[in-house]
N, C-alpha and C positions, 0 to 999 in steps of 0.2 A: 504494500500500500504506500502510495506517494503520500505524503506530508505536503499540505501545501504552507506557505508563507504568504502574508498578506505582508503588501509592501505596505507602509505610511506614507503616504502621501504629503508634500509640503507644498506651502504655494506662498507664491510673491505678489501676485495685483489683490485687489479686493474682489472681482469679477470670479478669479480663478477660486479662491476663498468661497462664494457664493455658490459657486456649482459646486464644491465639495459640498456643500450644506446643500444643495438641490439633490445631487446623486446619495446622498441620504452615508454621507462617510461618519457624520456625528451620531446617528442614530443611535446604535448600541448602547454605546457607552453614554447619551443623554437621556434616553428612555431611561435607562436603572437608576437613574441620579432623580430622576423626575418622578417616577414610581413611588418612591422613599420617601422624597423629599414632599411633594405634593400630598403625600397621606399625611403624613406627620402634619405639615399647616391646615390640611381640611380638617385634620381632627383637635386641633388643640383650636383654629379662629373659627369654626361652623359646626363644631359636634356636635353642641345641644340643636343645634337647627334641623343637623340635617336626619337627627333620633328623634326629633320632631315632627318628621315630614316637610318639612321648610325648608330646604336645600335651598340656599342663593347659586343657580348653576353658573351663576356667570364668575361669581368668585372663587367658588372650586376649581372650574377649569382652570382659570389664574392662576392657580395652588400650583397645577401642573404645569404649567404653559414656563410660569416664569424661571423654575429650576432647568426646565430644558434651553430655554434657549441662553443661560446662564453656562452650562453645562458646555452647549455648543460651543460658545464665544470661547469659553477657556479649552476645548480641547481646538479649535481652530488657532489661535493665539499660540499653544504650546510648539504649533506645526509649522507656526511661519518661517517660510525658509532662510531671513536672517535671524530669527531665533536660535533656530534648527543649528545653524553653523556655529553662532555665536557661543552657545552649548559646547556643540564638538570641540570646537579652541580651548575652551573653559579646562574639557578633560580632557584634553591633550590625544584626542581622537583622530590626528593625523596617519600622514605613511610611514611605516617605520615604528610607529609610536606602541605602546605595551596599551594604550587604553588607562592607562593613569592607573592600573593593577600594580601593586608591588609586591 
C-alpha cells in the first residue's frame, strides 16, 4: 500500500490565499476548531434558551461561523510563503543544514 503525503500548500498574493480557502484546504482543521469551539459558546451565551426552545439561530450559527473563519485566517497566515521561509531560516532548514537537531 502507497502512503500518500499531502503536500502544504503556501501562497504569496491574497487571491492565491482565497482559493486555498475556496478549494476548501482550511477545512479540516477549521471545522474541529469550530465544532469545539462553537459548542462551548452556544452553551455557556444561549443554553438556557436554547433548553428553552428559544434558540436565537442567528447567534449560534455565529458561535460556529466565527471560530472557523478564525481558524482559517490563522492556518492561512501560518502558510504564507514569506512566513513559510522566514520559519525555515529561523531553524536553520537550509542545504547542508542538520534541521537545527543536535
Amino acid at each position: 500500500m502507497v502512503k500518500r503525503v499531502r503536500a502544504e500548500a503556501t501562497w504569496e498574493s491574497y487571491g492565491e490565499a482565497i482559493g486555498l480557502f475556496l478549494r476548501g484546504a482550511t477545512f479540516a482543521t477549521a471545522a474541529r476548531i469550530a465544532l469545539v469551539v462553537g459548542t462551548w459558546l452556544s452553551l455557556m451565551n444561549q443554553g438556557r434558551a436554547i433548553v428553552a426552545g428559544n434558540a436565537p439561530w442567528v447567534k449560534v450559527a455565529l458561535n460556529y461561523l466565527t471560530p472557523f473563519v478564525v481558524a482559517s485566517l490563522g492556518y492561512l497566515a501560518a502558510r504564507r510563503r514569506r512566513n513559510v521561509e522566514r520559519l525555515a531560516a529561523l531553524l536553520g532548514d537550509s542545504p547542508g543544514s542538520d534541521g537545527g537537531v543536535a
